[in-house]
N, C-alpha and C positions, 0 to 999 in steps of 0.2 A: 736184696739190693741188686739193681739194676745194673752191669758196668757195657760200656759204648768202645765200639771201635771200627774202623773200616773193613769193608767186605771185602774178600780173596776168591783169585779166581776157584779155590776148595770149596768155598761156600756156594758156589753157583746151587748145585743138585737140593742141597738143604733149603736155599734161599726160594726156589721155583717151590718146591714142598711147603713152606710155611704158606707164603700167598695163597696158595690155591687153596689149602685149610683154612686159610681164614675166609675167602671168598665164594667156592665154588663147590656145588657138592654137598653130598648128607655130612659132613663132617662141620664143614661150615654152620650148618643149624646149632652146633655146641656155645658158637657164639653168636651177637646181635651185630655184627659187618656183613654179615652174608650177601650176597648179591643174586642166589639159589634162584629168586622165583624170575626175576629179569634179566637172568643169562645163565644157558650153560654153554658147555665145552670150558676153555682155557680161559685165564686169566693172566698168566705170563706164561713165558717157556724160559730154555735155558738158554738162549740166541738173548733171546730180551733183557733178560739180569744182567748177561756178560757187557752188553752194549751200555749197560750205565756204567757199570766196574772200567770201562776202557773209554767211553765220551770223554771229550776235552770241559774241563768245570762241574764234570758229572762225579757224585760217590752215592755209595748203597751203607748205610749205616746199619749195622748189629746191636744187637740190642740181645745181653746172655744173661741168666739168673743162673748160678753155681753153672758154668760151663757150658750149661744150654742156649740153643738160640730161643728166645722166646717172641722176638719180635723189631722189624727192619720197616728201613722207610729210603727211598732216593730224596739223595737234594742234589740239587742242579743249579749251578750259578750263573747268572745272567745278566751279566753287570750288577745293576742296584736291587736287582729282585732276585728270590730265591725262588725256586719252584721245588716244592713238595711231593713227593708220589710214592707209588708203590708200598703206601703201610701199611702194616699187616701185624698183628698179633696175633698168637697161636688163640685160637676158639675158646679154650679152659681157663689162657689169661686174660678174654675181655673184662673189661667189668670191674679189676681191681688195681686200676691207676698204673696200669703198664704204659696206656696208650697215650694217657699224658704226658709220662715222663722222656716218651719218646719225642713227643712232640715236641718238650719244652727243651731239648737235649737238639733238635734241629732250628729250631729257632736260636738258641744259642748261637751253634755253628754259622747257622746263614749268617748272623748279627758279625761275628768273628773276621765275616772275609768284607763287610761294609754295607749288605744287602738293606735296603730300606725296608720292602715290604716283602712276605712270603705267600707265593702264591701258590694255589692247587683250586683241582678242578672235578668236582664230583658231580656224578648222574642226578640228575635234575628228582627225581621217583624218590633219591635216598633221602627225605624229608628228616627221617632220626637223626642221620646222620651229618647233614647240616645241621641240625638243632647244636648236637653235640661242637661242632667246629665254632658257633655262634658262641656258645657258654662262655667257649677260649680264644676270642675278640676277633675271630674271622666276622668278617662282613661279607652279605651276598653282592656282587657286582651288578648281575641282571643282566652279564654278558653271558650268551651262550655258544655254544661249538655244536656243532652236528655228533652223532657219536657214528661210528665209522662201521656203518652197519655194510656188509658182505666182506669185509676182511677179519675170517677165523681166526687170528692170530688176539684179538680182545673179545671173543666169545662169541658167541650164538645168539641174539638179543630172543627173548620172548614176548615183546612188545614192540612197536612201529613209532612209539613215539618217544625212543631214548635220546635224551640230551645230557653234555656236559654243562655246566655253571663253573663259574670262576669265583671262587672265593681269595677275598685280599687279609692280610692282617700288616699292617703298619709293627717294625721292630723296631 
């Protein structure tokens, strides 16, 4: 069983460790979020976590099974819309409804402070990965962003034609 609670500035070192396991890296191959073949270097740092733990309408949600962290996501409030980021499930918990319950666990919250719809925004390539956000009534908007290619601070692209997409779900 899953239990949720807000992130501390203790958490930062562990919270930067899960991301990057779930994202970056041979260890990320353990699970199906990798992002391995179109970026390396970083995924977050520890500047990065802290600034959502300390943004004004920003928190970093924990996500523990018996004490461990097994899996965290940002939400961020924006008047009527929540905005979604940073989830990550440890690589060994893909696969087995960690990452729903997380997500069903932020959409709760978002719905809590009045948010209508929650938004987040994935690399255009993660085709699985939208698939999987569409099952759980995200929609594709067809809005895209640039992705912020020569600032190391969100990785090393291995490809020229990286984009975000904006996914909506109505709560």
């Amino acid at each position: 069983m899953l239990t949720f609670r807000d992130a501390t500035p203790a958490d930062v070192d562990p919270l930067v460790e899960l991301i990057e396991s779930a994202y970056r890296g041979d260890s990320s191959r353990g699970g199906w979020t990798t992002e391995a073949d179109l970026l390396h270097g970083q995924r977050t740092d520890a500047d990065g976590v802290r600034a959502v733990l300390t943004a004004p309408g920003s928190r970093m949600v924990v996500a523990e099974r018996d004490g461990q962290l097994v899996a965290c996501c940002q939400l961020e409030q924006r008047d009527e819309v929540g905005y979604f980021g940073m989830f990550a499930v440890r690589p060994g918990d893909q696969g087995g409804g960690v990452g729903r319950e997380v997500l069903a666990e932020a959409e709760r919250l978002a719905r809590g402070w009045g948010a209508r719809e929650l938004h987040m925004t994935v690399i255009v390539q993660r085709e699985e990965l939208i698939a999987y956000y569409q099952r759980r009534g995200y929609r594709r908007s067809g809005e895209r962003s640039p992705f912020p290619y020569g600032d190391p601070r969100f990785g090393l692209p291995q490809r020229d034609d990286l984009a975000f997409e904006l996914l909506v779900k109505p709560l």
